[in-house]
C-alpha positions as CSV (number, residue, x, y, z in Angstrom):
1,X,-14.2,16.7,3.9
2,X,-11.7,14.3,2.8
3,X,-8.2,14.0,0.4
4,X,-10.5,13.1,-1.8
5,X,-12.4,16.1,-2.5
6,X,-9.7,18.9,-2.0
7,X,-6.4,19.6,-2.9
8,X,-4.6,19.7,-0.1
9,X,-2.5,22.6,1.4
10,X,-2.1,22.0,5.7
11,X,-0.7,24.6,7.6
12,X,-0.4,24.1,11.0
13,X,1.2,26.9,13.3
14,X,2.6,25.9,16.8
15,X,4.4,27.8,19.2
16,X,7.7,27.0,20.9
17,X,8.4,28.6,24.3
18,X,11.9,29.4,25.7
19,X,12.7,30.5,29.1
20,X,12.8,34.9,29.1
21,X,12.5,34.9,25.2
22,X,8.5,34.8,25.1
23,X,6.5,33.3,22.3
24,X,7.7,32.5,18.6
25,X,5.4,30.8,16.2
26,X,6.8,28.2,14.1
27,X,4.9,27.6,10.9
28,X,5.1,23.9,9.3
29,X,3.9,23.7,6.0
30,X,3.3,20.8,4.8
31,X,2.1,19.6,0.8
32,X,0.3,16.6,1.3
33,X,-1.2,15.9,-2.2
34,X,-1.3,18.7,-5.4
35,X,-5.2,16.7,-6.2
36,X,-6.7,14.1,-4.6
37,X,-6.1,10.5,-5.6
38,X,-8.5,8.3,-6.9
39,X,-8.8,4.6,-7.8
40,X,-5.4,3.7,-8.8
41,X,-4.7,3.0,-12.8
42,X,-1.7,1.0,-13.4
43,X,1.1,-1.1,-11.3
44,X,3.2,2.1,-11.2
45,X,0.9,4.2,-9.4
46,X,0.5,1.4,-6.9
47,X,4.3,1.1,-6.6
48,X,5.2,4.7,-6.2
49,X,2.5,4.9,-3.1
50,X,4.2,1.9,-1.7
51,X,7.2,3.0,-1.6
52,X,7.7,5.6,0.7
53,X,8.7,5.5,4.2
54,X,5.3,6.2,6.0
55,X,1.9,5.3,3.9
56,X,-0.7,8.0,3.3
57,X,-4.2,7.6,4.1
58,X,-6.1,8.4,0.6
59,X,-9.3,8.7,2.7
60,X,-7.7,11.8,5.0
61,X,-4.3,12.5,3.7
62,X,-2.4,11.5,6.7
63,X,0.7,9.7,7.0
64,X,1.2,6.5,9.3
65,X,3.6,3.3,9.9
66,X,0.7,1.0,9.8
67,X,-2.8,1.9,8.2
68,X,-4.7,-1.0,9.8
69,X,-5.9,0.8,12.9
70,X,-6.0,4.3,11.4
71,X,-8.8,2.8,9.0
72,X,-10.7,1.1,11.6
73,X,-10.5,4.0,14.1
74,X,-11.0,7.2,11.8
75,X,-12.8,6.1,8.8
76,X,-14.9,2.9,10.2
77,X,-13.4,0.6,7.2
78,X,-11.5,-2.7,6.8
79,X,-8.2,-3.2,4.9
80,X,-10.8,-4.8,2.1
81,X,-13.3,-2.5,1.6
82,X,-10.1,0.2,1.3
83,X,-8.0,-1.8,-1.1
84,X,-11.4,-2.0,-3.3
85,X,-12.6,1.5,-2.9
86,X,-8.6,2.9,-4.5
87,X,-8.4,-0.4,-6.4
88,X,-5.2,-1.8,-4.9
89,X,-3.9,-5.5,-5.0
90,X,-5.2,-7.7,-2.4
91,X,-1.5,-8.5,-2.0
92,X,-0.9,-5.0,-1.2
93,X,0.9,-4.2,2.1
94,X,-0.8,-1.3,4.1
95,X,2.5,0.0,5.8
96,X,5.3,1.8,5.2
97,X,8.6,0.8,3.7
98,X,10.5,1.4,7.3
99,X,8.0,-0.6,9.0
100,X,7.7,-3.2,6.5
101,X,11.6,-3.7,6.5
102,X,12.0,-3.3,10.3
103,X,9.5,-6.4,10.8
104,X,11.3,-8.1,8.1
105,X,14.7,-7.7,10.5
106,X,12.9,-9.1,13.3
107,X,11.7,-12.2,11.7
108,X,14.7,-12.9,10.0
109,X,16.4,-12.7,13.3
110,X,13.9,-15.0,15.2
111,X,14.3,-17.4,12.4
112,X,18.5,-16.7,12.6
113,X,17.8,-18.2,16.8
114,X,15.5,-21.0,15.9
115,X,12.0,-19.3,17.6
116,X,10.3,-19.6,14.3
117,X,10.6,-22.5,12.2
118,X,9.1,-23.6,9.2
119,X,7.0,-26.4,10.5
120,X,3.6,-25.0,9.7
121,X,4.2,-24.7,6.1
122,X,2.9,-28.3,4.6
123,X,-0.5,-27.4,6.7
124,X,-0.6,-23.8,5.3
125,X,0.1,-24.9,1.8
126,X,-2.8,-27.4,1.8
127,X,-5.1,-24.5,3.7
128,X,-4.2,-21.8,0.4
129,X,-4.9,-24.0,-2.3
130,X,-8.2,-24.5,-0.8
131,X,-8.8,-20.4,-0.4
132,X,-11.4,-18.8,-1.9
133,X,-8.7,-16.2,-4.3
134,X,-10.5,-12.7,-4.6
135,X,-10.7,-10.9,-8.3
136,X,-7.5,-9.7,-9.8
137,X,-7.4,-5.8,-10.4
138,X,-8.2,-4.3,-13.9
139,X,-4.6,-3.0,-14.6
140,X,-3.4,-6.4,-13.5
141,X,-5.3,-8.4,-15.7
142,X,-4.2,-5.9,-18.8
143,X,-0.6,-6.1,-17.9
144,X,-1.6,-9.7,-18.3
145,X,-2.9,-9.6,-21.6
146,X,-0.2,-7.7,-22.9
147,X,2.6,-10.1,-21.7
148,X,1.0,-12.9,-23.5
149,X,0.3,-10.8,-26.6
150,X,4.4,-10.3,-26.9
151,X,4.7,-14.5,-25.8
152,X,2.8,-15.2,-28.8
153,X,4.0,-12.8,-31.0
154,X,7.9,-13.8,-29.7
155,X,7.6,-17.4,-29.7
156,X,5.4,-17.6,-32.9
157,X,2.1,-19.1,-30.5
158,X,-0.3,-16.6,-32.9
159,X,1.0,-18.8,-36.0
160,X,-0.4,-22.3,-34.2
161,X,-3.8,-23.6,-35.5
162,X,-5.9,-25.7,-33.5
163,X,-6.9,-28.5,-35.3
């Protein structure tokens, strides 16, 4: 059973022992999701799971710093086959926020001391533009559409006959 196919309500009880005062159960309650998500719809969506402080597994419901080894351990999936299956941008980072800005702190510090340059960059531009690019999501390409609807109806491009 996964996040998927239940809403989910986790309770866990634990006990916290102190010296001559015996036992007390503490009782942590925690909402993870009011229904399960599915493939994700629109930008938004995909922005409001990115941009909390741990990410949430969609497959389980659990929260992590990184996903990466969570989906490789527990579920027996790649970063791919995950961002297809909930229909997130390849670009999409699988991580928190606080993760995502503490690496960012560390780079921009080894770049601030000269251990990472910007050498490489001429190589890896020439090593992109001959990357095979994977398909653009749905909700991406409609954003798409729309944006050059309003171009053409702003700038008068609907009006211009091909001759």
């Amino acid at each position: 059973m996964n996040a998927r196919e239940n809403s989910l309500l986790t309770v866990g009880i634990y006990c916290a022992c102190s010296p001559g005062n015996g036992v007390y159960p503490l009782i942590d309650i925690r909402i993870l999701s009011m229904e399960p998500r599915g493939p994700f719809t629109s930008f938004l969506d995909v922005y409001e799971y990115l941009s909390s402080d741990l990410i949430e597994c969609l497959e389980c419901g659990r929260r992590f710093h990184l996903l990466n080894p969570h989906l490789r351990k527990a579920h027996g999936m790649t970063c791919d086959e995950y961002r297809e299956l909930y229909n997130l941008p390849v670009t999409a980072p699988l991580a928190g926020r606080l993760f995502r800005q503490k690496q960012s702190d560390k780079m921009r510090y080894l770049i601030s001391i000269g251990v990472v340059t910007h050498d490489h960059l001429a190589s890896a531009s020439l090593k992109s533009k001959s990357a095979i690019h994977r398909k653009r999501r749905d909700y991406d390409l409609a954003e798409q559409a729309q944006r050059l609807i309003s171009y053409r109806r702003k700038y008068g491009w609907d009006k211009v006959k091909n001759k």
